[in-house]
PLY file of the C-alpha trace (Angstrom):
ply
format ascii 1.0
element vertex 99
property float x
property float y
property float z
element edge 98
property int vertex1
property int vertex2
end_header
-36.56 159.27 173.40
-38.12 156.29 171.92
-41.70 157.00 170.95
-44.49 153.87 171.12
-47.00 154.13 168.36
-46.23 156.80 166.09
-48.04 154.90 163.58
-51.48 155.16 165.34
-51.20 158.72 166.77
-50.39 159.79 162.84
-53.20 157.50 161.70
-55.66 159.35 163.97
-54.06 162.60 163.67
-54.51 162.33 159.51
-58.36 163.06 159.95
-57.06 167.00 160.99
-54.85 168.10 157.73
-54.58 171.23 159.98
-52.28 169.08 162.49
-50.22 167.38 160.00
-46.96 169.72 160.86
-46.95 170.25 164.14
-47.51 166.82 164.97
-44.05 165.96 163.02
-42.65 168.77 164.67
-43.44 167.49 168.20
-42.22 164.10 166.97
-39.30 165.57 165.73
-38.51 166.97 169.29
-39.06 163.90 171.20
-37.33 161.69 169.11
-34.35 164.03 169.40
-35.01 164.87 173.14
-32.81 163.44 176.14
-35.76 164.79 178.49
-34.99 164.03 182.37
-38.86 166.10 183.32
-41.47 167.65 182.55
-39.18 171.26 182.99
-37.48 169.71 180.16
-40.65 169.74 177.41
-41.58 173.15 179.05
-38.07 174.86 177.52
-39.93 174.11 174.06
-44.16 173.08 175.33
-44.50 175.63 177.66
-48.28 174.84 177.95
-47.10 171.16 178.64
-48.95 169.76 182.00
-48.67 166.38 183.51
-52.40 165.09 184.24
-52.51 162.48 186.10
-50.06 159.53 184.99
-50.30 161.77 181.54
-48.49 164.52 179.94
-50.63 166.81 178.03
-49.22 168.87 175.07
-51.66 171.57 173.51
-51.46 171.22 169.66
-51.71 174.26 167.04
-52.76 176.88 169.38
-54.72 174.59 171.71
-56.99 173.13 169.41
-56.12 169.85 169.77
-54.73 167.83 172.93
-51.75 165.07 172.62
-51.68 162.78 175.60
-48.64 160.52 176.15
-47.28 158.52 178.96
-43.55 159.57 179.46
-41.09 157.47 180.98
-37.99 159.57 181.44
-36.00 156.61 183.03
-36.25 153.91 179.84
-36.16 157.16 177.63
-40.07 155.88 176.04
-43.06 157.74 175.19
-46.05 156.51 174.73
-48.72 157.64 172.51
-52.40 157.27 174.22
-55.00 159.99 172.51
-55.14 162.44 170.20
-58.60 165.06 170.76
-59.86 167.71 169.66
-60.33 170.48 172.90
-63.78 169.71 173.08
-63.44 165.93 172.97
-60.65 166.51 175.61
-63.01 168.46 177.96
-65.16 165.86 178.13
-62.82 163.71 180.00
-63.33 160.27 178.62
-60.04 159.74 178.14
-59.54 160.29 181.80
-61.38 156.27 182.15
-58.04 154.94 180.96
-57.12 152.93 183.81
-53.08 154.00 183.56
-55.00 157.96 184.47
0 1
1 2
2 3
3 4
4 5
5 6
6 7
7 8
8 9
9 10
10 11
11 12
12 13
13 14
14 15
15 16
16 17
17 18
18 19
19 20
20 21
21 22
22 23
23 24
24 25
25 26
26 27
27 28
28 29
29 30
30 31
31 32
32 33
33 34
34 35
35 36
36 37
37 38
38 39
39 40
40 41
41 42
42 43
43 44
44 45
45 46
46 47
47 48
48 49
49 50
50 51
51 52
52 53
53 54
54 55
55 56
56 57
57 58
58 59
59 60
60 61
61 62
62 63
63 64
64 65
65 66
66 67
67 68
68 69
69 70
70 71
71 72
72 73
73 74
74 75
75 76
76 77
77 78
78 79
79 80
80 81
81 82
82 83
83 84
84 85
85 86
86 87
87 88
88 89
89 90
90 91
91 92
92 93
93 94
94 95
95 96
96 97
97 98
């Protein structure tokens, strides 16, 4: 998979040094992944949910919230927010118009 932005989603992942792993871990996994589905992330992100036009990936023991727009055809993911669980429950992010 070919991620989009990996520059931004580390740039606004840097204000959590908490994060700094397991984000390179998940990169690590997409950018080595040949994922068809969502079933596919779920073998390794079982907490993984697709939200509307979004998939949703719970970061270091759901503190934080990874949104990305998958498309398994072209093999591209693409980064959209990074929140903390209480910035994600407030559903802003849900105004994107791509939601």
């Amino acid at each position: 998979m070919h991620l989009i932005s990996i520059g931004k989603l580390r740039a606004e992942a840097s204000q959590y040094p908490d994060v700094s792993r397991p984000i390179q871990d998940w990169y690590n996994f997409i950018r080595k992944s040949e994922l068809t589905c969502l079933e596919d992330i779920r073998l390794v992100y079982r907490e993984a949910e697709a939200v509307g036009n979004f998939t949703v990936f719970n970061i270091k023991g759901n503190n934080y919230r990874l949104i990305v727009d998958i498309d398994y055809k072209e093999s591209v993911v693409h980064y959209k927010y990074f929140l903390t669980h209480a910035e994600y429950n407030k559903n802003r992010w849900k105004n994107d118009p791509y939601y």
